[in-house]
Backbone as ProteinMPNN parsed JSONL, in Angstrom:
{"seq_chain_A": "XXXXXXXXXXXXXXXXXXXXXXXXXXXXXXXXXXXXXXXXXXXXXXXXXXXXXXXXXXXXXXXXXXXXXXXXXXXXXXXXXXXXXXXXXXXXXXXXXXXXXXXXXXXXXXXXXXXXXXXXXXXXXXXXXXXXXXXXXXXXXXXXXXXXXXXXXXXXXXXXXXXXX", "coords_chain_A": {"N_chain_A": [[-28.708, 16.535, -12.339], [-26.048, 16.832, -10.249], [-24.164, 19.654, -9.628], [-20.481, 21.266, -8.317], [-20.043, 23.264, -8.972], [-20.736, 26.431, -9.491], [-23.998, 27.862, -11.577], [-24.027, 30.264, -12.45], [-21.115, 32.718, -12.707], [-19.235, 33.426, -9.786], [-17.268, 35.34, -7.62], [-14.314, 34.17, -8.085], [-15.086, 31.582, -9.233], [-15.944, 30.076, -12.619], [-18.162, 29.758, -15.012], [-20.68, 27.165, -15.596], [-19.888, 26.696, -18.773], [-17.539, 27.272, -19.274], [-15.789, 26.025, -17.27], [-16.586, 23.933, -17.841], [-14.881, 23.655, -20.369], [-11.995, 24.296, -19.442], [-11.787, 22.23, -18.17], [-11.747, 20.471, -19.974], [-9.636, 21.138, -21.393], [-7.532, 20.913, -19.74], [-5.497, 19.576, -16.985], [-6.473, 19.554, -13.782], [-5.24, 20.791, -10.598], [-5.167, 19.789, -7.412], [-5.738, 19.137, -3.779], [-5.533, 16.244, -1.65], [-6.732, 15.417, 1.324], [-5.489, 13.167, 3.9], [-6.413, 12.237, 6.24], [-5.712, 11.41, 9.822], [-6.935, 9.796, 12.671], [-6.623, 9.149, 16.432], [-6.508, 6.378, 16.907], [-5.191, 5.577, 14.256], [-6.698, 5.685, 12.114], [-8.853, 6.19, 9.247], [-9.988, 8.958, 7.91], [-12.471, 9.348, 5.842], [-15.277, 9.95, 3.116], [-18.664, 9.641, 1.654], [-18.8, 9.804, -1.508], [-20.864, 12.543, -3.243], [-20.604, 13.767, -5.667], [-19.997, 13.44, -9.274], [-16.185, 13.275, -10.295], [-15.648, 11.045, -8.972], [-18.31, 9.916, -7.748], [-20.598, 7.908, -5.493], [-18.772, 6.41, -4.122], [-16.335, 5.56, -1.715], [-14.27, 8.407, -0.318], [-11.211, 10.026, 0.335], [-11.166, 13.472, 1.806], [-11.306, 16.537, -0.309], [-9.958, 19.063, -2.733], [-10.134, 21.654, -5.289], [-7.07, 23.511, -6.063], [-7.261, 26.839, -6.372], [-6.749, 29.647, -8.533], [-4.013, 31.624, -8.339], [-4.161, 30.939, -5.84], [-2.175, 29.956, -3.299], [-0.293, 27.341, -1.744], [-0.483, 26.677, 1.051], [-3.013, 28.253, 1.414], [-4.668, 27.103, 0.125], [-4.69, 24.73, 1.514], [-5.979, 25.27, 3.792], [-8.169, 26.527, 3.299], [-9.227, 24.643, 1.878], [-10.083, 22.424, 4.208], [-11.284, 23.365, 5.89], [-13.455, 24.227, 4.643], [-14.449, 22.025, 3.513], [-14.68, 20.52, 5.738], [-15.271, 21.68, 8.02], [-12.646, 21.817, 9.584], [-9.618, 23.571, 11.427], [-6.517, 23.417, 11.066], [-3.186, 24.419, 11.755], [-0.384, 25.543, 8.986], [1.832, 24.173, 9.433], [0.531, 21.593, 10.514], [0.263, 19.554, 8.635], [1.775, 16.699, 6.772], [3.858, 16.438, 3.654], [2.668, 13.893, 1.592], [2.874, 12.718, -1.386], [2.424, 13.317, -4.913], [0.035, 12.727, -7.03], [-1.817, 10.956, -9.842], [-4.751, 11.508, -10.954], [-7.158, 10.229, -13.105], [-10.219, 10.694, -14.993], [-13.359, 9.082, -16.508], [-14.741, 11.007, -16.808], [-16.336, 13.963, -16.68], [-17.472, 16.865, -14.267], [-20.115, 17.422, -14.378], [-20.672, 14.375, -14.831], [-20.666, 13.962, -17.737], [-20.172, 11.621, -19.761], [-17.293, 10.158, -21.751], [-16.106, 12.95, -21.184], [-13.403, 13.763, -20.511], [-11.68, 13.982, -17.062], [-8.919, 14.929, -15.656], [-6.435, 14.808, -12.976], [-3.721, 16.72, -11.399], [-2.923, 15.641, -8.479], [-2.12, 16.791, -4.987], [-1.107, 15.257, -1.993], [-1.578, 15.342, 1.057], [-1.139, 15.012, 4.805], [-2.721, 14.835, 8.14], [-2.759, 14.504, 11.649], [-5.652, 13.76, 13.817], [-8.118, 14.674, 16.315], [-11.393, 13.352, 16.384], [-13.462, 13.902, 17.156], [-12.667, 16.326, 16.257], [-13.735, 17.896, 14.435], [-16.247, 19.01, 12.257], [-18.971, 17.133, 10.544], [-20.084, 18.091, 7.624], [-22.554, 17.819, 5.331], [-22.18, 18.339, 2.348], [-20.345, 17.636, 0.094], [-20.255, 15.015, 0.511], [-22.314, 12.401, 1.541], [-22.054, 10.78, 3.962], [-19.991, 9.907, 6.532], [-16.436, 8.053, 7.733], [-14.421, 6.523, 9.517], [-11.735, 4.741, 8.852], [-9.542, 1.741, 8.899], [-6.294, 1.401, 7.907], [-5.93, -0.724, 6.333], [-8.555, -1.934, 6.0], [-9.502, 0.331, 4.696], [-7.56, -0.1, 1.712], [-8.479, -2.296, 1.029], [-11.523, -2.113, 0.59], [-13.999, -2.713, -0.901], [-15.842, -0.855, -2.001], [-14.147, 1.657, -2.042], [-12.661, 4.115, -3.318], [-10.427, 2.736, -6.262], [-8.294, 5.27, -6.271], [-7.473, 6.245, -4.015], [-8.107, 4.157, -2.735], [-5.159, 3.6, -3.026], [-3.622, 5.11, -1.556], [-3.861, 3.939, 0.885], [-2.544, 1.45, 0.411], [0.023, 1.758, -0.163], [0.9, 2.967, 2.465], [0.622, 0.383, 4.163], [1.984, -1.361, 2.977]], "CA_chain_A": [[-27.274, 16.609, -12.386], [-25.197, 18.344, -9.606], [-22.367, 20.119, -9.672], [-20.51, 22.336, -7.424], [-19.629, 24.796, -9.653], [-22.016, 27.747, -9.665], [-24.379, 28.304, -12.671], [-23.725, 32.029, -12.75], [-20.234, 32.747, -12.248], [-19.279, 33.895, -9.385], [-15.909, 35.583, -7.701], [-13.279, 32.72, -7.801], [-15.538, 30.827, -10.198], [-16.356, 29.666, -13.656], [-19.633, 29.369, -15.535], [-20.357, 25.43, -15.916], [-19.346, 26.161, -19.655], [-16.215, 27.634, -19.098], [-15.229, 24.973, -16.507], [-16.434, 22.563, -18.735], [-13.998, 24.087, -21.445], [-11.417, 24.013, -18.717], [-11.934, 20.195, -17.656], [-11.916, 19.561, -21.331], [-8.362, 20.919, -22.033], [-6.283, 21.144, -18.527], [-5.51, 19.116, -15.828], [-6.684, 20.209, -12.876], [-4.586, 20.593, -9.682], [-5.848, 19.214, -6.333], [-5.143, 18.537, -2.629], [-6.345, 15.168, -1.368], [-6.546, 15.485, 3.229], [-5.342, 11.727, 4.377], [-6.63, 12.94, 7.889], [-5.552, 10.109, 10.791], [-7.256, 9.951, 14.012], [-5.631, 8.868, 17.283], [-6.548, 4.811, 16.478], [-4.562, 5.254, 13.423], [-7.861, 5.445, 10.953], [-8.291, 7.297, 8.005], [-11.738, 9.829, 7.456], [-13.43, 8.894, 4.301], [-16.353, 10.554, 2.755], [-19.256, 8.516, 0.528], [-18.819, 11.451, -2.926], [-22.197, 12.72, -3.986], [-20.678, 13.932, -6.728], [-18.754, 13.587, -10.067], [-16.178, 11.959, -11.318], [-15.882, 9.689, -7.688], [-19.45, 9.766, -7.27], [-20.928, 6.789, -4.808], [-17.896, 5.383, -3.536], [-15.313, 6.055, -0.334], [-13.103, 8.892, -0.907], [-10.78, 10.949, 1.113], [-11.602, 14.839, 1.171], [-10.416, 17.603, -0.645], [-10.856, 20.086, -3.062], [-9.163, 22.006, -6.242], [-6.621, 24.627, -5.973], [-7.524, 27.792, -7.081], [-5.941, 30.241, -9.412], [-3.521, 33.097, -7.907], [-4.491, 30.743, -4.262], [-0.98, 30.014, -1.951], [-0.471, 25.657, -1.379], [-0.698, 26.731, 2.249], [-4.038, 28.652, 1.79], [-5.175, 26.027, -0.441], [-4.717, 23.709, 2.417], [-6.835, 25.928, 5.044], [-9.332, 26.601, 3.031], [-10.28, 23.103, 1.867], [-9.879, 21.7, 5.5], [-11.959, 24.551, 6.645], [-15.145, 24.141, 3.583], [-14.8, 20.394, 3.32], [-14.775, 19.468, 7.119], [-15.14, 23.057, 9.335], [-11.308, 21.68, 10.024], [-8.991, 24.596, 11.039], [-5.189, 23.264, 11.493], [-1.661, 25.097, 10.979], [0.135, 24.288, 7.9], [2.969, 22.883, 10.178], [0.138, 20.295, 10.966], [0.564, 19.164, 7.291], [2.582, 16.443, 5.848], [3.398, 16.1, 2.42], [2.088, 12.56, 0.971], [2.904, 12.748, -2.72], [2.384, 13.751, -6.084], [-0.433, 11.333, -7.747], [-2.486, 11.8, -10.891], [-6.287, 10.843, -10.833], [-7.723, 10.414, -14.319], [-11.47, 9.714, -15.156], [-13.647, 8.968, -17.985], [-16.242, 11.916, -16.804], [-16.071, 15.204, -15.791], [-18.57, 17.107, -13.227], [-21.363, 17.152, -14.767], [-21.49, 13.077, -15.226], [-20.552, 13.729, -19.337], [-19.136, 10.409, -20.397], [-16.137, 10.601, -22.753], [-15.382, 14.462, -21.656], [-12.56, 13.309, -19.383], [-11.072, 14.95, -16.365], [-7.167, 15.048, -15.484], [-5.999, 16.056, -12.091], [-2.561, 16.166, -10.322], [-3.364, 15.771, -6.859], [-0.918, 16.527, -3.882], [-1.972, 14.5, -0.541], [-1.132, 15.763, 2.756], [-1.588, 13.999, 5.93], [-2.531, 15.22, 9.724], [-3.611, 13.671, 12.56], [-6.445, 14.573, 14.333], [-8.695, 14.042, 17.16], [-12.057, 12.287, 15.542], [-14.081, 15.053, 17.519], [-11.767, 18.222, 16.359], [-14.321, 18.713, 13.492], [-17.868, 18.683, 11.519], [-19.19, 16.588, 9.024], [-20.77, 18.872, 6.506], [-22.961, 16.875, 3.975], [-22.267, 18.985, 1.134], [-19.608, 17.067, -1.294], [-20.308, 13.755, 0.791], [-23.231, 11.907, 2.086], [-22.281, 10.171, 4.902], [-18.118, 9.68, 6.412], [-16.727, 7.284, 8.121], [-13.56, 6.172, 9.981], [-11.501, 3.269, 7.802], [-8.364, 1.486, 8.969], [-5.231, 1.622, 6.404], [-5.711, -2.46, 5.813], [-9.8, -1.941, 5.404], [-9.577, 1.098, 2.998], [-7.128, -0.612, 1.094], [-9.203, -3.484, 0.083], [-12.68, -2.116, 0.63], [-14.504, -2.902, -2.613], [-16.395, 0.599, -2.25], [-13.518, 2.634, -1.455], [-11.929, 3.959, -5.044], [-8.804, 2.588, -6.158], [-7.239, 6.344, -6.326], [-8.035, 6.56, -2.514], [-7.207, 2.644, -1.672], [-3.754, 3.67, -3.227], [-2.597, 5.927, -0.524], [-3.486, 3.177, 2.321], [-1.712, -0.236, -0.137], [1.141, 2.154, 0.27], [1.189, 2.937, 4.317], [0.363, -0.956, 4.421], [3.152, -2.11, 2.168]], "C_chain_A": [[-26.805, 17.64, -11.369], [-23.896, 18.669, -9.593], [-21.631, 21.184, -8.69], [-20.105, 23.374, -7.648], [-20.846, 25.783, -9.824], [-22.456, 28.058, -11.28], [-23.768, 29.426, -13.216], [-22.38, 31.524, -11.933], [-19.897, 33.658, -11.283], [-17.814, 34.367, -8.868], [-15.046, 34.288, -7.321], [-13.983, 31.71, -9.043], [-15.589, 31.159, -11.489], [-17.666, 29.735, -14.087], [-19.21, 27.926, -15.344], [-19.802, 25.445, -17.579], [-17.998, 26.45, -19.488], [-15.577, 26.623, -18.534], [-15.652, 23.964, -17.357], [-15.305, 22.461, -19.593], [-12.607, 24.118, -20.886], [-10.983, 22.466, -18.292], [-11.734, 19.791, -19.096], [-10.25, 19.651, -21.766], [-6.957, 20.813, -20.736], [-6.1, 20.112, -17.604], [-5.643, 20.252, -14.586], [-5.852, 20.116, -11.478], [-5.337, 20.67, -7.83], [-5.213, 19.037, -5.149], [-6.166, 17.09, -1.837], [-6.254, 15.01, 0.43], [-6.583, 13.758, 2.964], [-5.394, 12.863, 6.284], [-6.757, 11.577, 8.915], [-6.244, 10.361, 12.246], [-5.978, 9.098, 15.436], [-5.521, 6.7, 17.262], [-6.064, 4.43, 15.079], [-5.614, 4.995, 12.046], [-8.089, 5.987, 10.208], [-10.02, 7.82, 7.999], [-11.744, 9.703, 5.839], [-15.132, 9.153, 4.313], [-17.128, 9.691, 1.74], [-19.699, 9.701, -0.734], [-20.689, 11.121, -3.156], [-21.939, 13.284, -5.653], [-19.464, 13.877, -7.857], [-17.699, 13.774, -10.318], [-16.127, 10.748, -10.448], [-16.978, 9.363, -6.814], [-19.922, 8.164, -6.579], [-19.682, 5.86, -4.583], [-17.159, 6.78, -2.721], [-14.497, 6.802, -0.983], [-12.23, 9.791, 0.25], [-11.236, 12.572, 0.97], [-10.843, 15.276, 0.364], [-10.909, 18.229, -1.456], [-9.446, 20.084, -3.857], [-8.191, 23.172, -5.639], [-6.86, 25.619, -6.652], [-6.417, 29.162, -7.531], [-5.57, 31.539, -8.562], [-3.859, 32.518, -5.795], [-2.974, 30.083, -3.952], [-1.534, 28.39, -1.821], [-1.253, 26.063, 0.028], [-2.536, 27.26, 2.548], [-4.704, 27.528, 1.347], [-5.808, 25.258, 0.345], [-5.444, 23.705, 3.413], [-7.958, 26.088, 4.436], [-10.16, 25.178, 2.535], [-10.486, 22.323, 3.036], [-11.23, 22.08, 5.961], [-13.191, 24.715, 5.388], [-15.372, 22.787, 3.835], [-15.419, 20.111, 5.158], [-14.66, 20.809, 8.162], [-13.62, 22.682, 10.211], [-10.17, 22.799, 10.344], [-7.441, 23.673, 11.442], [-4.476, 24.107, 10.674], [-1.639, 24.719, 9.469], [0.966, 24.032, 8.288], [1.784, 21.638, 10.071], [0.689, 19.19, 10.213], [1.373, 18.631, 6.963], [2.774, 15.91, 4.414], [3.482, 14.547, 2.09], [2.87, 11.874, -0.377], [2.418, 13.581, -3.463], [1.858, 12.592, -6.555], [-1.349, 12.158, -9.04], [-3.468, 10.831, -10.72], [-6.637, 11.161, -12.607], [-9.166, 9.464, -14.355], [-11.937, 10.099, -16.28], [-14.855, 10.044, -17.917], [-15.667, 13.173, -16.561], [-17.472, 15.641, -14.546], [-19.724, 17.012, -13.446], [-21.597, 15.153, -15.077], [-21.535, 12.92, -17.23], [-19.931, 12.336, -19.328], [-18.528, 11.042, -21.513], [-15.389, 12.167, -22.63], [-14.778, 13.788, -20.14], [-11.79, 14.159, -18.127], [-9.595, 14.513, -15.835], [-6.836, 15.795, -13.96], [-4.459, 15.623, -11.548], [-3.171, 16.252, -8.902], [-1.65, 16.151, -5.571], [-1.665, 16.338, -2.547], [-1.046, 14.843, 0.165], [-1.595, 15.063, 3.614], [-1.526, 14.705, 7.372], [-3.227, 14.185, 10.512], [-4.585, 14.539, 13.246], [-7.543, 13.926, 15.279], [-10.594, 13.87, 16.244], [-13.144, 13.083, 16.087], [-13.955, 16.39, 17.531], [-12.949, 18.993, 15.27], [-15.959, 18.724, 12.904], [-17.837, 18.38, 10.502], [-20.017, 17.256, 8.102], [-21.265, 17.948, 5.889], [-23.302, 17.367, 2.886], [-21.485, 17.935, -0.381], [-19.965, 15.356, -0.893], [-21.463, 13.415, 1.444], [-23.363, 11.325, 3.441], [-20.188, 10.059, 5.202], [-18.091, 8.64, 7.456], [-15.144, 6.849, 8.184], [-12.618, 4.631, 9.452], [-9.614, 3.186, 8.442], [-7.459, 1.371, 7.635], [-5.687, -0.122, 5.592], [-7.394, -2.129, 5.01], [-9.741, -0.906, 4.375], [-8.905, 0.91, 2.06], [-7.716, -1.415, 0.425], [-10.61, -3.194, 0.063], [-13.318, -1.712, -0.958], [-15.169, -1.681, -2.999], [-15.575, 1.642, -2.159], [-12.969, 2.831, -2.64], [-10.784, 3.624, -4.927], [-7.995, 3.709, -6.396], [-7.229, 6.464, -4.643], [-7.261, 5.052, -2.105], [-5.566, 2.826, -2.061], [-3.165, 4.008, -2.488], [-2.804, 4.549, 0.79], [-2.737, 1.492, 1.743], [-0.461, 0.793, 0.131], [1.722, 1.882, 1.307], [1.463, 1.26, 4.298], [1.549, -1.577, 3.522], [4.051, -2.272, 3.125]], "O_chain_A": [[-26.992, 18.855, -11.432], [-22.842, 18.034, -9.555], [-22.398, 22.048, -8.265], [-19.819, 24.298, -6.886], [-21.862, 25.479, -10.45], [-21.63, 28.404, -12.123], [-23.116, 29.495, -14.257], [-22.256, 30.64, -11.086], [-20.134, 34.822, -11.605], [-16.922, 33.887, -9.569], [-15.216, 33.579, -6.329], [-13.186, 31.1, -9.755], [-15.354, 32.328, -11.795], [-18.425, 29.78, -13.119], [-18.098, 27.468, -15.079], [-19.271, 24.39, -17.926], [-17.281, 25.462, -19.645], [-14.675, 26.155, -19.228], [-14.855, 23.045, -17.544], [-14.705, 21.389, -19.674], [-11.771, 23.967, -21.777], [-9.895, 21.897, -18.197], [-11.54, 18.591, -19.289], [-9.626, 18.723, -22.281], [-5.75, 20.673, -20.937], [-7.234, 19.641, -17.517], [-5.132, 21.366, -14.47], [-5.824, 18.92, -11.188], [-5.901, 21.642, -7.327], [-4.021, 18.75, -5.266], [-7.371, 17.157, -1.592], [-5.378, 14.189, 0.702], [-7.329, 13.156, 2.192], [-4.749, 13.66, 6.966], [-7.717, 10.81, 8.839], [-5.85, 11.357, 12.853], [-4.842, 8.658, 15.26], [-4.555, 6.008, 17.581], [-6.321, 3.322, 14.609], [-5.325, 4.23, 11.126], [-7.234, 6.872, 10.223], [-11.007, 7.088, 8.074], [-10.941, 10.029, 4.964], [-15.971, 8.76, 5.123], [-16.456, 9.012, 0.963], [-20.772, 10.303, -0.776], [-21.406, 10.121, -3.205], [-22.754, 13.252, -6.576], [-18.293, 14.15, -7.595], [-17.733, 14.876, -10.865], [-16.434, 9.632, -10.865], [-16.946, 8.833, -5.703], [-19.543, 7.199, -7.243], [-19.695, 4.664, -4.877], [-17.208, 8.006, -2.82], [-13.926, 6.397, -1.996], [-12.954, 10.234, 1.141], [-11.697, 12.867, -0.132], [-9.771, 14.722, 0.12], [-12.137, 18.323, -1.437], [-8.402, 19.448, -3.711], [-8.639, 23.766, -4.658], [-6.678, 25.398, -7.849], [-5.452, 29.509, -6.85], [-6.402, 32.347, -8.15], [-3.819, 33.263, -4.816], [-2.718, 29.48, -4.994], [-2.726, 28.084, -1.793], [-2.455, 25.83, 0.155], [-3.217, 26.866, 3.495], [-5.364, 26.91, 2.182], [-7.0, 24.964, 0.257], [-5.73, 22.683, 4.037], [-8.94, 25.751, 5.098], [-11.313, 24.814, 2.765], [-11.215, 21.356, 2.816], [-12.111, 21.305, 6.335], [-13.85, 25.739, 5.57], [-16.425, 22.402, 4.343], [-16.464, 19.564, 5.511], [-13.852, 20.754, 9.089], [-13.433, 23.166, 11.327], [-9.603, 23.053, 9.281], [-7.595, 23.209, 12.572], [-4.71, 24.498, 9.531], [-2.401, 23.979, 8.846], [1.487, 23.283, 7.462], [2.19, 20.635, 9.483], [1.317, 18.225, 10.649], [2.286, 19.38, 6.616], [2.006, 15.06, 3.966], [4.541, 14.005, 2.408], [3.358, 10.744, -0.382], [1.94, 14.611, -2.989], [2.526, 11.562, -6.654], [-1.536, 13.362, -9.213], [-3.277, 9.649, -10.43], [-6.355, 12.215, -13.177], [-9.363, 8.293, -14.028], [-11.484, 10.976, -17.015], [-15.776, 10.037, -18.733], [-14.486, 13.304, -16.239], [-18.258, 14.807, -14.095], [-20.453, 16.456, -12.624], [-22.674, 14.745, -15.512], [-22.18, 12.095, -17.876], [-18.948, 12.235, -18.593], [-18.91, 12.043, -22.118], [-14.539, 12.624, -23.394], [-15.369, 13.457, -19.112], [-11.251, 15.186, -18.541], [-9.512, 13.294, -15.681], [-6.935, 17.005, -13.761], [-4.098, 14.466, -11.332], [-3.924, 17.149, -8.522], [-0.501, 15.709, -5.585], [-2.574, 17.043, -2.107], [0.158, 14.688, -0.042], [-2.562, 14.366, 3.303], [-0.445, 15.123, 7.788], [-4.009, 13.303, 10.159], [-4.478, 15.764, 13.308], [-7.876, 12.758, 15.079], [-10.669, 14.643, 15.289], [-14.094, 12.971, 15.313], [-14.508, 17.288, 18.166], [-13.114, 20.211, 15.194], [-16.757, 18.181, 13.668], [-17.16, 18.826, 9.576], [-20.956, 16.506, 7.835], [-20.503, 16.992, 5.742], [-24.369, 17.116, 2.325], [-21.991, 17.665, -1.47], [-19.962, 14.508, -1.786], [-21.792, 14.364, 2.155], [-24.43, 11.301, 4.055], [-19.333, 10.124, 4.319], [-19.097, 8.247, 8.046], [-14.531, 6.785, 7.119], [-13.029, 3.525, 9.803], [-8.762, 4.074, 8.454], [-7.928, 1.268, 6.501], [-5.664, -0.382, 4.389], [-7.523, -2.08, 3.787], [-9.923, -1.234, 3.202], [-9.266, 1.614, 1.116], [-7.59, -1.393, -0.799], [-11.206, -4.076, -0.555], [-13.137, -0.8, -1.765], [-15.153, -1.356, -4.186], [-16.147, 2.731, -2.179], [-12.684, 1.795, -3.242], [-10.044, 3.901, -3.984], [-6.86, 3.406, -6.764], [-6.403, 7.354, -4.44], [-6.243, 4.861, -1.439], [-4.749, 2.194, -1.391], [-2.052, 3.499, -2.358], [-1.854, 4.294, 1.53], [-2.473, 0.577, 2.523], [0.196, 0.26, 1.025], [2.631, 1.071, 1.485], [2.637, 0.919, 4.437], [1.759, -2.738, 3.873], [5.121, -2.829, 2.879]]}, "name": "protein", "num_of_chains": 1, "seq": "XXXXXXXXXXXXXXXXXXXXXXXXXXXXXXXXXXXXXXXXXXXXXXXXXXXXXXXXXXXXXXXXXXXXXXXXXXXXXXXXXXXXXXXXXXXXXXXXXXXXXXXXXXXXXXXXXXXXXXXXXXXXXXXXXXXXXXXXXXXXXXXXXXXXXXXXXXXXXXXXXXXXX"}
């Protein structure tokens, strides 16, 4: 089982029970990167881990407690994808809610809750590095193909049936 929460808690973190105990009663609040290249394509990651494990997802990461939207936004850019942009780059997307039947650890029935807020930049398709920490493999997806791609999750194909509407 992996998780990316640190056994031992560390500064900014949780134990895994605590965060479990957390995931069990809160929604969690999230930023989801819709990052566009110059051919109009969307970066999508294949999750290694829990609750959108083995399927296409966009990046991102939680917000953390007493952390600034704006830092929020630099620092997940900048762990997820060695990405540094402004927060001018940044536009706001929405307000969506992701709900699954797991939490991080892969529990069935202990459910997780998040609001998400999706931002959107463009970006050149060589501005950054693919880390293979939260994702296995990434991978450049037009708005029409990540919309219908049978591996891509439907919280993720939602933002490109939108654009495409």
């Amino acid at each position: 089982m992996r998780t990316d929460v640190p056994s031992r808690p560390q500064a900014g973190y949780l134990s895994n029970e605590d965060f479990r105990k957390a995931v069990d009663m809160l929604p969690l609040v999230s930023i989801d990167l819709l990052l566009r290249n110059s051919d109009g394509a969307y970066l999508l990651g294949l999750r290694r881990n829990p609750p959108a494990k083995d399927t296409w997802f966009v990046p991102g990461g939680r917000i953390r407690k007493n952390e600034t939207l704006a830092h929020a936004l630099a620092r997940i850019a900048r762990e997820e994808l060695s990405l540094v942009l402004p927060a001018s780059a940044w536009t706001p997307k929405g307000v969506y809610e992701h709900f699954y039947s797991v939490n991080f650890a892969e529990e069935q029935g202990r459910a997780t809750h998040y609001i998400v807020l999706a931002f959107e930049a463009s970006v050149a398709a060589d501005a950054f590095t693919f880390p293979l920490g939260q994702h296995r493999s990434y991978r450049w997806m037009s708005p029409g193909v990540a919309g219908a791609h049978p591996d891509v999750h439907p919280y993720t194909q939602a933002y490109f049936k939108e654009s495409v509407s």
